[in-house]
C-alpha positions in Angstrom: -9.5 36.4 17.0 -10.3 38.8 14.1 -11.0 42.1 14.3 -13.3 43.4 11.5 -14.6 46.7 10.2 -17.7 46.3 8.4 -19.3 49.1 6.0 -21.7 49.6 2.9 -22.7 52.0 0.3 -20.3 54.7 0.8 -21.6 55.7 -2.8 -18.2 57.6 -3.6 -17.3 59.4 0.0 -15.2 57.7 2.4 -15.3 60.0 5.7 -11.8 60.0 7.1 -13.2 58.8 10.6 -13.2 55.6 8.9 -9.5 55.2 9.4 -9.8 56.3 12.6 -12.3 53.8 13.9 -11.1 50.8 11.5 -7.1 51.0 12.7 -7.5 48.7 14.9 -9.4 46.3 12.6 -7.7 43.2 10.8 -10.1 43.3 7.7 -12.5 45.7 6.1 -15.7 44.0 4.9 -17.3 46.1 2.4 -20.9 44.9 1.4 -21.5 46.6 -1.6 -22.3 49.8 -3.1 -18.7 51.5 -3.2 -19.2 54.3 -5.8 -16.1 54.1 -7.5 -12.5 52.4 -7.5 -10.6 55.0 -6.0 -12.6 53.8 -2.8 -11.7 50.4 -3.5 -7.8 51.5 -3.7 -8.2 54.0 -0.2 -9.6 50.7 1.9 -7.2 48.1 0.2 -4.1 50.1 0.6 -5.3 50.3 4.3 -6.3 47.2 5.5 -7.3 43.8 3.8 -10.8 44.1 2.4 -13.3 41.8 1.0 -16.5 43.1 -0.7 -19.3 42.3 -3.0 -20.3 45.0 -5.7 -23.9 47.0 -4.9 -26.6 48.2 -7.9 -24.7 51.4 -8.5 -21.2 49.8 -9.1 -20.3 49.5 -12.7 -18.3 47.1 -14.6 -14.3 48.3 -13.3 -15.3 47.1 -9.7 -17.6 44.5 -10.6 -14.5 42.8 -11.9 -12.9 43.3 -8.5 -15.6 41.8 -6.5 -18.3 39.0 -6.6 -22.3 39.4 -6.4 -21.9 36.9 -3.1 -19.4 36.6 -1.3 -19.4 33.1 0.8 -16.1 32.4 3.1 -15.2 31.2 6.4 -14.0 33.6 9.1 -12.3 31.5 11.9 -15.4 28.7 12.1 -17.7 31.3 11.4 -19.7 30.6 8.0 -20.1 34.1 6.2 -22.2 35.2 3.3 -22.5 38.7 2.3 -24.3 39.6 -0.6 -25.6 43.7 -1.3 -29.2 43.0 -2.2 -30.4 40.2 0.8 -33.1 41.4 3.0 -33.5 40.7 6.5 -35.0 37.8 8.4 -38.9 37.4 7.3 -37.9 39.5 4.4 -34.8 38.1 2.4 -34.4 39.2 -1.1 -35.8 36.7 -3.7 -32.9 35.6 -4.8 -31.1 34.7 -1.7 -34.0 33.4 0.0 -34.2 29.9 -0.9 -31.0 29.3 -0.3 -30.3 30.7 3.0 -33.0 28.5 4.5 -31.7 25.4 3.3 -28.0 26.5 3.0 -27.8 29.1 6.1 -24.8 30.8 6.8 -23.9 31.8 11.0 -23.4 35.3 9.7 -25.3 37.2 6.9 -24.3 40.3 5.7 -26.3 42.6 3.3 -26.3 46.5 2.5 -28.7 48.4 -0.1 -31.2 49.3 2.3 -29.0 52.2 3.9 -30.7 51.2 7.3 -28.5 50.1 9.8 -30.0 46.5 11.3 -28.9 43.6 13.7 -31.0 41.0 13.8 -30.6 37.2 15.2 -32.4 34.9 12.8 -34.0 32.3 14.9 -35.3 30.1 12.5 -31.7 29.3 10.9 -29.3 29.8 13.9 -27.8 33.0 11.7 -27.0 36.6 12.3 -27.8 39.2 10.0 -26.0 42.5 9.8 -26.4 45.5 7.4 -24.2 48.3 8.7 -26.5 51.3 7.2 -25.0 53.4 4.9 -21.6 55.6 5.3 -21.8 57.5 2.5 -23.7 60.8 1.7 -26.2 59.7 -0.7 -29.7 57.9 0.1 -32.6 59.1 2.3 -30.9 58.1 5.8 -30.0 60.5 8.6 -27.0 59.2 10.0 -24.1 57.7 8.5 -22.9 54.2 10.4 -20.9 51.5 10.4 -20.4 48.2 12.3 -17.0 47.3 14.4 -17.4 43.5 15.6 -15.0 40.7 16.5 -14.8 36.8 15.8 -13.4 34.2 17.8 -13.9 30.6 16.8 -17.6 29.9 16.3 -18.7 33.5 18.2 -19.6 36.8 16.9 -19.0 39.5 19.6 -18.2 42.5 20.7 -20.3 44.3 18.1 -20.8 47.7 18.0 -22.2 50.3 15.9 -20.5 53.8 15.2 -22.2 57.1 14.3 -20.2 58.9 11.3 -22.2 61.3 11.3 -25.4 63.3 9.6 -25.6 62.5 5.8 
């Protein structure tokens, strides 16, 4: 089983409850949007983190991290991208591909609105944890604690951070 701590567009502020509620966590999955490197370094000293740079994240962590991120997590097929959509409304760009190429679990950020949402056409999962950061037009900061074991995806839960 992996424990994982999943967050987005944190847009330079990392809220020190994130340590708190991602201790127990085996990875951070970051999907996009971190602000700067020095949140990069905070999460990577912490725990292991994989991540996917957002719109506002210039060239130094663009060279960290990929557009789309594809791996497998236990037997769990992952794709997290920043820019993706939702079911009945993927981004362009991914959209072709996740309907003939469909991950289990699809991960996406940029909207700041937190959503989870089982894609029935394509068998797949999507997740956007919101935003955890300060900037953007949402009310409460969140982010997504979830486990997988084998092929499953559970024990999912979202946690309040706060109001922006």
């Amino acid at each position: 089983m992996i424990k994982i701590g999943l967050i987005s567009d944190t847009h330079r502020f990392l809220d020190d409850a994130v340590f708190k509620y991602f201790d127990d966590r085996d990875e951070i999955w970051h999907a996009g949007d971190f602000g700067n490197v020095e949140l990069v370094n905070q999460l990577s000293a912490f725990k292991p983190l994989r991540g996917v740079f957002g719109n506002i994240d210039g060239k130094e962590i663009r060279e960290i991290f990929p557009e789309d991120l594809k791996f497998k997590c236990e037997e769990v097929n992952v794709w997290m991208t920043h820019i993706g959509g939702y079911p009945d409304r993927y981004a362009p760009r991914v959209k072709s591909e996740i309907y003939t190429k469909s991950p289990d679990l699809f991960i996406s950020g940029h909207s700041h609105i937190l959503k989870v949402i089982f894609d029935k056409k394509i068998n797949c999962l999507h997740i956007n944890p919101g935003a955890a950061g300060k900037e953007g037009w949402h009310q409460k900061r969140t982010l997504v604690r979830f486990c997988i074991s084998e092929n499953k995806i559970h024990t999912l839960e979202v946690v309040e951070l706060g109001s922006r």
